[in-house]
TIKE-139563 format. One line per 5 residues: number of its first residue (from 0); for each residue x negated, y negated, z of C-alpha. Coordinates in nm, 3 decimals, padded with zeros to 5 digits, always signed. Example, Ala and Ser with C-alpha at 12.3 -4.5 7.8 and 13.67 -1.06 7.14 Angstrom:
% TIKE-139563
0> -01.230:+00.450:+00.780; -01.367:+00.106:+00.714
This chain:
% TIKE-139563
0> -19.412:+01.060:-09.921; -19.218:+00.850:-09.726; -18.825:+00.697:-09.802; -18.981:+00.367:-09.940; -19.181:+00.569:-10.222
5> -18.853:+00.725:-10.345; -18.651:+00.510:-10.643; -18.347:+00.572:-10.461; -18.305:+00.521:-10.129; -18.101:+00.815:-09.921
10> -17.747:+00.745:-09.806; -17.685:+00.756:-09.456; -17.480:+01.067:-09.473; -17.762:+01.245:-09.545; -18.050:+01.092:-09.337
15> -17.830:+00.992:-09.048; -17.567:+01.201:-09.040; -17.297:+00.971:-09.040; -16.963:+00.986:-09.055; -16.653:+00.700:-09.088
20> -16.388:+00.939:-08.972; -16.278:+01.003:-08.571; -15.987:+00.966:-08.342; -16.046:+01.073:-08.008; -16.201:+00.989:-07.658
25> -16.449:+00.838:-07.645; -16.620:+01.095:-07.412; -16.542:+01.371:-07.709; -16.691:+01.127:-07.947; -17.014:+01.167:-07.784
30> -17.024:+01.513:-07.696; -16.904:+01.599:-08.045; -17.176:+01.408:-08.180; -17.476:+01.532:-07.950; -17.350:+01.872:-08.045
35> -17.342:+01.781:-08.417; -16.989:+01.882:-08.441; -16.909:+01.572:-08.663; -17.033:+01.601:-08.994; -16.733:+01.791:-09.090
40> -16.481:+01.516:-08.979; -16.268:+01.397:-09.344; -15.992:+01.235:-09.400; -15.699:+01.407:-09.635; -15.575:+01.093:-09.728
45> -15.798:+00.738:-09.737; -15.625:+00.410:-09.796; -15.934:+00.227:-09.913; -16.307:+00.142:-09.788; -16.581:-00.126:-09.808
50> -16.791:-00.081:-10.148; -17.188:-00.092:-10.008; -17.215:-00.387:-10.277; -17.018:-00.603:-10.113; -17.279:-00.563:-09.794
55> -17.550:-00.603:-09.998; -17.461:-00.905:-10.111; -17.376:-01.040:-09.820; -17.770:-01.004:-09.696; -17.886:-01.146:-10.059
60> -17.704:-01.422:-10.050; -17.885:-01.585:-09.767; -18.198:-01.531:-09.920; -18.320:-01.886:-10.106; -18.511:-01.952:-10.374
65> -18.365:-01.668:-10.573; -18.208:-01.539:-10.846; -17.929:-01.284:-10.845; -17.816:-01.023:-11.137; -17.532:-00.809:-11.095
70> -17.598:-00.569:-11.328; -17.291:-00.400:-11.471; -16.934:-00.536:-11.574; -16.905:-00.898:-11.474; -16.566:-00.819:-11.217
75> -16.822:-00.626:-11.020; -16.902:-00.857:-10.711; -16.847:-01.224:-10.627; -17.032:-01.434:-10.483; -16.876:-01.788:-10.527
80> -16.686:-01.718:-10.154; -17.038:-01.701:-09.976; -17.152:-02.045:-10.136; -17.019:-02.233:-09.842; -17.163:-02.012:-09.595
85> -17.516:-01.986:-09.770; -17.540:-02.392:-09.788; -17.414:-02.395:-09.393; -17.671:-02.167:-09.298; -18.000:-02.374:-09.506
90> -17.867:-02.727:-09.359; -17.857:-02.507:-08.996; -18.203:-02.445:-09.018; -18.320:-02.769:-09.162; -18.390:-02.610:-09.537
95> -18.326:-02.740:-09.879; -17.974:-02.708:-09.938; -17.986:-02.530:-10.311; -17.662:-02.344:-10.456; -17.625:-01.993:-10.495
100> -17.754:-01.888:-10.881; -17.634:-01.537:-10.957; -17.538:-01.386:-11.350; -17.371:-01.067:-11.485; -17.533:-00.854:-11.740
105> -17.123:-00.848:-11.821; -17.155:-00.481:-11.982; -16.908:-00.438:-12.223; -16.723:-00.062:-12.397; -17.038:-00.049:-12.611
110> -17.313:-00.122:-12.383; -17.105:+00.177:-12.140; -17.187:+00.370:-12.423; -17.512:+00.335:-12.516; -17.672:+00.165:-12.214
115> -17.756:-00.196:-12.066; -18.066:-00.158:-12.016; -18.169:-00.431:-12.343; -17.906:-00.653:-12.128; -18.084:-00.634:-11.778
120> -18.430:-00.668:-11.966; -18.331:-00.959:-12.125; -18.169:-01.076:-11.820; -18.466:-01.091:-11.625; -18.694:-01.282:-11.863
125> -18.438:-01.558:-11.942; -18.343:-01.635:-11.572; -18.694:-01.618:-11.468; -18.822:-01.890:-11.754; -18.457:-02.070:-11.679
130> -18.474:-02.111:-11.308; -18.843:-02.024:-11.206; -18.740:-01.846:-10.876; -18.935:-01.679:-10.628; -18.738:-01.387:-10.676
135> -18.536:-01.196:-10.896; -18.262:-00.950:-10.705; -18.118:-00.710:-10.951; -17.829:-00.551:-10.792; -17.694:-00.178:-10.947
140> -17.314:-00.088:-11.000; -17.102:+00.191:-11.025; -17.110:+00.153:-11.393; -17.494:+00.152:-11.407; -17.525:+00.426:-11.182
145> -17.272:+00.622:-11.371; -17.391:+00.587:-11.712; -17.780:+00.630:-11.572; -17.964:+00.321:-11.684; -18.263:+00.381:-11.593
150> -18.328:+00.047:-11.375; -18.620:+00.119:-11.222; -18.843:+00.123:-11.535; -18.690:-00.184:-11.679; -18.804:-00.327:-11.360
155> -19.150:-00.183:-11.322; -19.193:-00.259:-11.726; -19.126:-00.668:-11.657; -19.265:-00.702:-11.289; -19.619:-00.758:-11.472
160> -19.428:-01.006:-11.750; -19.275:-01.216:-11.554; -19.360:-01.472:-11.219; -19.110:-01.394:-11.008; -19.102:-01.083:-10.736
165> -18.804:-00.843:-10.887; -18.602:-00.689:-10.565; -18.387:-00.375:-10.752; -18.112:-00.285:-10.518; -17.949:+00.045:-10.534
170> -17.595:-00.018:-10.450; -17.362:+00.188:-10.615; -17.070:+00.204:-10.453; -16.928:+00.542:-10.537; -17.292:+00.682:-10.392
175> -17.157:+00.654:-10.013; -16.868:+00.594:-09.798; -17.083:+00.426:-09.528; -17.094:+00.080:-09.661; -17.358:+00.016:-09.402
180> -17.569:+00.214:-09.663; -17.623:-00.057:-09.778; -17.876:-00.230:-09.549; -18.133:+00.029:-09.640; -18.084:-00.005:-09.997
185> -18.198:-00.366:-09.961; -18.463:-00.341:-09.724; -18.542:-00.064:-09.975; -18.561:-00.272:-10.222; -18.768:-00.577:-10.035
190> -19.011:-00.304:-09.902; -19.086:-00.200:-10.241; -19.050:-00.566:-10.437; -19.213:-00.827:-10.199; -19.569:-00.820:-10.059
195> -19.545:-00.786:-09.648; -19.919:-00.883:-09.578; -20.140:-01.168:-09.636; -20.449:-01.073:-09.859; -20.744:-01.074:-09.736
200> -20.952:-01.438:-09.802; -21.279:-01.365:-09.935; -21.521:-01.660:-09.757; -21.884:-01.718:-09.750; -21.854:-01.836:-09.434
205> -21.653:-01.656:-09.162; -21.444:-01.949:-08.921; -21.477:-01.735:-08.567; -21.263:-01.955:-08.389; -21.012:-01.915:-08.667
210> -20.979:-01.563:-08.633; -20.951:-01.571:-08.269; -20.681:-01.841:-08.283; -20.461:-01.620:-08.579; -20.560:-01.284:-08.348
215> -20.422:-01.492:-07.997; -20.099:-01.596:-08.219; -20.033:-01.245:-08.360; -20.034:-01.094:-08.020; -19.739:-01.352:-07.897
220> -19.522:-01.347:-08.249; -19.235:-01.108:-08.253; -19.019:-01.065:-08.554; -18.642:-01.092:-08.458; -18.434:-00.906:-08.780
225> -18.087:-01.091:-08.778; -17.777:-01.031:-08.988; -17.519:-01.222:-09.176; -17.295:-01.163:-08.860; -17.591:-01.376:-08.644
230> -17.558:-01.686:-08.702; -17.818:-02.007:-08.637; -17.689:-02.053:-08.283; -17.750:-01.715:-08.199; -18.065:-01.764:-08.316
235> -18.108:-02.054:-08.153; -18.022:-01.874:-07.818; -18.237:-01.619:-07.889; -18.579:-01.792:-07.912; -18.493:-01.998:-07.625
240> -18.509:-01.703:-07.367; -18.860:-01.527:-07.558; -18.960:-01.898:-07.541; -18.939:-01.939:-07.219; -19.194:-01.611:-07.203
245> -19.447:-01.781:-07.376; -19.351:-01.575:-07.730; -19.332:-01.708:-08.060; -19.022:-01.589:-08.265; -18.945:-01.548:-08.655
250> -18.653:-01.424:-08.808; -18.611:-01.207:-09.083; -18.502:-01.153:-09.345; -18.173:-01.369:-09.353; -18.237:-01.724:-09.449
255> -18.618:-01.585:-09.501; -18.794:-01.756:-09.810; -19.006:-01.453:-10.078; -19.334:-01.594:-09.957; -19.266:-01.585:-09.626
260> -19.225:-01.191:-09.591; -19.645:-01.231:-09.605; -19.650:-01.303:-09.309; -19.440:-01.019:-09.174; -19.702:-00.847:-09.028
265> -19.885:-01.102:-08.849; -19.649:-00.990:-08.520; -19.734:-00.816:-08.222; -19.376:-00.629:-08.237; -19.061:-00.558:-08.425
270> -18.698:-00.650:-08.268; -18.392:-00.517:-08.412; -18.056:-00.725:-08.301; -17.851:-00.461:-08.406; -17.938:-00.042:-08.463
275> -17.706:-00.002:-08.753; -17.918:-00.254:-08.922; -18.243:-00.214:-08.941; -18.395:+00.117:-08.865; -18.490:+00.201:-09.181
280> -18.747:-00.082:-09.259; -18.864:-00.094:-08.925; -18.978:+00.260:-08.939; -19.128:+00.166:-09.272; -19.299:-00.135:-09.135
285> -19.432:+00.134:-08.853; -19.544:+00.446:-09.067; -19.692:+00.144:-09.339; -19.898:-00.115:-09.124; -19.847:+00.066:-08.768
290> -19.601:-00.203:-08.625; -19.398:-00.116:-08.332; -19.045:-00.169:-08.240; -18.732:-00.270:-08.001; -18.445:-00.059:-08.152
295> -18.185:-00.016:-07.865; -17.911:-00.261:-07.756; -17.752:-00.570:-07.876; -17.809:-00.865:-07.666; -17.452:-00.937:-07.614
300> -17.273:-00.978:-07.300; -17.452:-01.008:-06.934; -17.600:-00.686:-06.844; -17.715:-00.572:-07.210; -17.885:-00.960:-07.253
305> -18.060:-00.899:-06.937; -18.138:-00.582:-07.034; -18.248:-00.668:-07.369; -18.502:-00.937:-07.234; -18.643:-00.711:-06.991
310> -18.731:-00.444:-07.297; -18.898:-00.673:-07.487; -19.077:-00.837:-07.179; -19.210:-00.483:-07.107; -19.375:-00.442:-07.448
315> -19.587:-00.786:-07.315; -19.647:-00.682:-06.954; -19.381:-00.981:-06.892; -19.132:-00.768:-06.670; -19.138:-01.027:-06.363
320> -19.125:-01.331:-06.574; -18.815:-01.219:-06.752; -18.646:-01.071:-06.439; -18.689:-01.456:-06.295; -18.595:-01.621:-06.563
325> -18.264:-01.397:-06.631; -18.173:-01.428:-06.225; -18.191:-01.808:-06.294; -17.959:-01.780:-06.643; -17.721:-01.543:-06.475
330> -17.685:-01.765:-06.162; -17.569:-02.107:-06.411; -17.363:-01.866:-06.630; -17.136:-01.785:-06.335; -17.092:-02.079:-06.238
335> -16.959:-02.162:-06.565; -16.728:-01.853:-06.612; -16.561:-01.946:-06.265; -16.260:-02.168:-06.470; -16.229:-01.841:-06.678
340> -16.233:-01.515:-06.475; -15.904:-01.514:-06.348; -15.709:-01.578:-06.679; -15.892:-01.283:-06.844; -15.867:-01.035:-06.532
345> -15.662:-00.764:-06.632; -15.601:-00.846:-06.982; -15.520:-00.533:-07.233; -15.836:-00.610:-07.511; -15.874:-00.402:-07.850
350> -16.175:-00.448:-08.006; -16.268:-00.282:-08.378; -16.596:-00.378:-08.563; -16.907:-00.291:-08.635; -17.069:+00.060:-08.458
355> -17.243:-00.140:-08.198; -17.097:-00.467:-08.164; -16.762:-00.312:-08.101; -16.895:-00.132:-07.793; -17.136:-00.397:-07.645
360> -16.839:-00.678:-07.652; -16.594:-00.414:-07.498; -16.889:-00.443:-07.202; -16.895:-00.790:-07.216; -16.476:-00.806:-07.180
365> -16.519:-00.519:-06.885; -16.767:-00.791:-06.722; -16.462:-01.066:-06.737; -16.236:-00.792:-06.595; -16.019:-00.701:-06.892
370> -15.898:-00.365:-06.961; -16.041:-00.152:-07.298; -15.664:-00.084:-07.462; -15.910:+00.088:-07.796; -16.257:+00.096:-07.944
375> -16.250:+00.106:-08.328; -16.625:+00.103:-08.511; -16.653:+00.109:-08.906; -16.886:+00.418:-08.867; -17.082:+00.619:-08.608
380> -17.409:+00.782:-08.617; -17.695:+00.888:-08.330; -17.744:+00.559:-08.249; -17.424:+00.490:-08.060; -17.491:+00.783:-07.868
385> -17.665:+00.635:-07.608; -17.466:+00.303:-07.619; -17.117:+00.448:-07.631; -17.204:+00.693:-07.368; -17.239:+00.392:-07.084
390> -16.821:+00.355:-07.123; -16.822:+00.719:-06.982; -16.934:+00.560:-06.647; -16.594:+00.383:-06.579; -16.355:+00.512:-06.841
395> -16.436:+00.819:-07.025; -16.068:+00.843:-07.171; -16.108:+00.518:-07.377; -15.950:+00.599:-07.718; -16.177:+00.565:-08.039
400> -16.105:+00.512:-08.372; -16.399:+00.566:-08.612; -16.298:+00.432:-08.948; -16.422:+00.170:-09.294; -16.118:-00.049:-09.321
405> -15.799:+00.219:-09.311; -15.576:-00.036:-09.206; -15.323:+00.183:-09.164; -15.483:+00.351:-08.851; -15.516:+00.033:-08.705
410> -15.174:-00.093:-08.738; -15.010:+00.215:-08.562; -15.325:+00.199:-08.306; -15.265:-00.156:-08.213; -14.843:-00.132:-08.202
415> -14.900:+00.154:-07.937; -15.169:-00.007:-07.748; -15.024:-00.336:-07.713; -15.313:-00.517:-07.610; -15.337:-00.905:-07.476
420> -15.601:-00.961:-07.754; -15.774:-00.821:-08.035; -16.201:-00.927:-08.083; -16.175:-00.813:-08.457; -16.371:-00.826:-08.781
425> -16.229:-01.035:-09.052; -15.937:-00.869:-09.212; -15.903:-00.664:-08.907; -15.734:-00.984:-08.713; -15.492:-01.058:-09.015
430> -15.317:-00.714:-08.915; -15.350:-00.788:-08.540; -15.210:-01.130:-08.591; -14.917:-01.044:-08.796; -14.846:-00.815:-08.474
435> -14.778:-01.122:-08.309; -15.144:-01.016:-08.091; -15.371:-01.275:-08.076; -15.714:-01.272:-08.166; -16.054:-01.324:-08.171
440> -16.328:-01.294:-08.418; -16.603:-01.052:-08.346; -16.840:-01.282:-08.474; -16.840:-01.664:-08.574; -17.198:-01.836:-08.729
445> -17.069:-02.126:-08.635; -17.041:-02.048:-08.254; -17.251:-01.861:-08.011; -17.205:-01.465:-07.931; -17.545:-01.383:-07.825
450> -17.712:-01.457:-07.519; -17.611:-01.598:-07.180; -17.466:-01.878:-07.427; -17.264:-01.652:-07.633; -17.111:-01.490:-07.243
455> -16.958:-01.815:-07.186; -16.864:-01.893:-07.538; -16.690:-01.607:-07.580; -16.475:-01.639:-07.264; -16.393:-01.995:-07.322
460> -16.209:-01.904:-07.688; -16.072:-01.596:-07.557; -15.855:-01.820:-07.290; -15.783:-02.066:-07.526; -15.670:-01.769:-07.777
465> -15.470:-01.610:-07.475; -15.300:-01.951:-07.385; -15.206:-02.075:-07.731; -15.052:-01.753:-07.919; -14.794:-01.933:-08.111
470> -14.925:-01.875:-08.423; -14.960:-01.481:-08.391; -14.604:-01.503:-08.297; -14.482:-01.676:-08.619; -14.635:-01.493:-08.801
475> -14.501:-01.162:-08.640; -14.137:-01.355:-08.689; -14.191:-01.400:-09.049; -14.439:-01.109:-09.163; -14.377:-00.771:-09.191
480> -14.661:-00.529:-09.240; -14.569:-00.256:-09.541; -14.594:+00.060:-09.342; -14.259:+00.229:-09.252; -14.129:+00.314:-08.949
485> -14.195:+00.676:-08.915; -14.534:+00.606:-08.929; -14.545:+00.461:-08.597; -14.423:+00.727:-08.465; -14.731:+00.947:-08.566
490> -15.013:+00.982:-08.442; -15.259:+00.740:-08.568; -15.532:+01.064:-08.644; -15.319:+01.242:-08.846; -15.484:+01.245:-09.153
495> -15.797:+01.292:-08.969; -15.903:+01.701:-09.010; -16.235:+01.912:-08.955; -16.289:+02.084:-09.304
């Protein structure tokens, strides 16, 4: 029986191994963790961390034609703040721009008591005669999970009932302190919810030509699996360079309509953008219908885009093609980073993120000629071992910080590194800027980061940030961050213990 057949999907603790607490080198980061000397790595005191909900949503919500219920009290989740960026992302990619539609079950003392399950039933069958969606996404909270409704007969019970798909998520946040978790328990959820293959058409009369046309298009589709943090111009960059191979591209399963997951399977191969993301349904997708799949690098910066085309070139016999075509892309590109080079050489960068992205855009600022002042990834697991170990080749005393928010750790980290600039997730660059350090997001949908596009993007904001600080420093004049003194003067690890 395979992870998919379970209700529950496991948490990554337990099928990965991984852990969201480290300070160290980053050559003992990888040692430890080839050696399996990390599991024990805690925390005796933990300021706060994501809730896998909050990630889950953030892949639902760019799902259209859907429906979502939050099953549990109604302050669990919010997603009014992603309306913007779900309407942005439809009128990107030329789609009907339709609002977000998404309900509590708004539990109550009594229903804690004796159990929402008549809520979520009758949930389901009003919002699917109300709306008429293509899907329903129930979504599980700690106060579900806690009280044990049992969700997954409720759905099974109504899938028959009603004419929408149900998608039940599993995202309790108590259940797991790697919020990345989360990404399985909604590919979980989609694996087991929508159909991933086209019947089979029963015809009198057999169109030859037709087959061989669908067989010739299979065998030069690739599925690209992107992520809230990808945005359309990434996309966009994407498909230009398997393009120019002669590959067609679709991208799942952001922005990705129900029906179209059908057609999932009519692809020659799998590409993830990003490990932490999407090795559990693309091992489904292999042990189920036999697909195979890219799973290794992030196409961001020079060498890991080149490298990236190259892999996925090799799965088509393409190798020679792509080595031309990425000689020709790196050629332009450096011509275009001339302006830049020498106001980045040297520069102190700190970059905290995601797992992966955090490591492949320290390679990309390396390839500028910036200095690594600190790595700091949300989590680690085995598959930044391979990744993480190509900063051993110049600088195997880079310091890492492995940690789910704790902004504490990052406030003392970034007052002793003192670093130019910070690349940084979200709240991340609120503490770098009220440092006075100016910063860069890790991501932006609305610019490029991927590709030979995203090289050059990223180095023109990163001068503009280094030129224009002024606002870092007001704020750093005017803010004061509520940690005391004596803190700094720690180490930034010191709540960080094997036990």
């Amino acid at each position: 029986m395979g992870l998919v057949d379970q209700k529950i999907p496991p948490i990554r603790e337990d099928r990965l191994k991984a852990i969201e607490a480290f300070g160290g080198r980053v050559c003992d980061l990888v040692n430890h963790s080839g050696n399996g000397c990390l599991v024990n790595k805690k925390r005796g005191f933990s300021q706060t961390c994501n809730c896998q909900m909050g990630l889950a949503l953030s892949m639902i919500n760019t799902i259209p034609d859907i429906v979502i219920i939050k099953h549990g009290p109604v302050g669990c989740g919010n997603s009014s703040q992603t309306d913007k960026n779900f309407i942005n992302g439809l009128k990107s990619r030329g789609m009907n721009q339709k609002p977000l539609i998404w309900v509590s079950t708004n539990l109550d003392e009594n229903d804690i008591v004796n159990g929402g399950e008549a809520r979520l039933r009758e949930a389901i069958i009003k919002l699917d005669s109300l709306h008429r969606p293509a899907a329903i996404v129930v979504l599980t909270t700690c106060a579900t999970g806690i009280i044990g409704d049992d969700v997954n007969e409720v759905v099974a019970q109504l899938q028959g009932q009603v004419n929408a798909k149900i998608i039940l998520v599993h995202c309790e946040g108590f259940r797991t302190k790697i919020s990345a978790t989360a990404y399985d328990a909604v590919y979980h959820g989609i694996a087991r919810g929508l159909e991933l293959q086209e019947k089979d058409e029963e015809r009198i009369i057999v169109d030859e030509l037709d087959v061989l046309k669908r067989e010739y298009d299979r065998k030069r589709t690739v599925n690209i699996f992107n992520a809230f943090s990808i945005g359309r111009l990434d996309e966009l960059e994407l498909e230009r360079l398997l393009n120019a191979l002669g590959l067609k591209v679709k991208f799942y399963p952001n922005f990705a309509h129900p029906d179209s997951f059908r057609e999932l399977t009519n692809a020659a191969l799998n590409i993830s953008l990003c490990p932490t993301h999407d090795d559990y349904f693309l091992k489904f997708l292999e042990e189920r219908f036999g697909m195979p799949y890219l799973i290794k690098n992030m196409p961001i910066g020079i060498e890991n885009t080149t490298d990236w085309l190259l892999d996925v070139a090799k799965e088509f016999g393409l190798e020679e093609q792509a080595s031309k075509i990425a000689e020709a892309e790196v050629a332009i590109l450096e011509k275009g980073l001339e302006p830049f080079r020498s106001k980045l050489q040297r520069k102190k960068v700190f970059v905290t993120g995601g797992e992966i992205r955090v490591v492949v855009t320290a390679m990309l600022m390396k390839e500028f000629g910036c200095e690594i002042a600190g790595l700091r990834g949300h989590h680690y697991d085995q598959y930044g071992d391979d990744i993480y170990a190509k900063l051993l080749k110049d600088d195997p005393e880079i310091e890492v910080n492995i940690a789910t928010t704790q902004t504490f750790e990052l406030a003392n980290l970034l007052k002793r590194a003192k670093p130019d600039l910070a690349l940084a997730h979200s709240s991340s660059n609120i503490i770098a800027g009220k440092l006075g350090i100016p910063t860069l997001p890790i991501f932006s949908q609305g610019n490029y980061y991927f590709g030979y596009k995203g090289v050059f993007e990223v180095a023109r904001r990163a001068v503009k940030a280094l030129t224009n600080p002024s606002y870092q420093q007001k704020l750093q004049e005017n803010i004061r961050l509520p940690y005391k003194a004596e803190w700094y003067e720690r180490s930034p690890f010191a709540y960080i213990s094997d036990y």
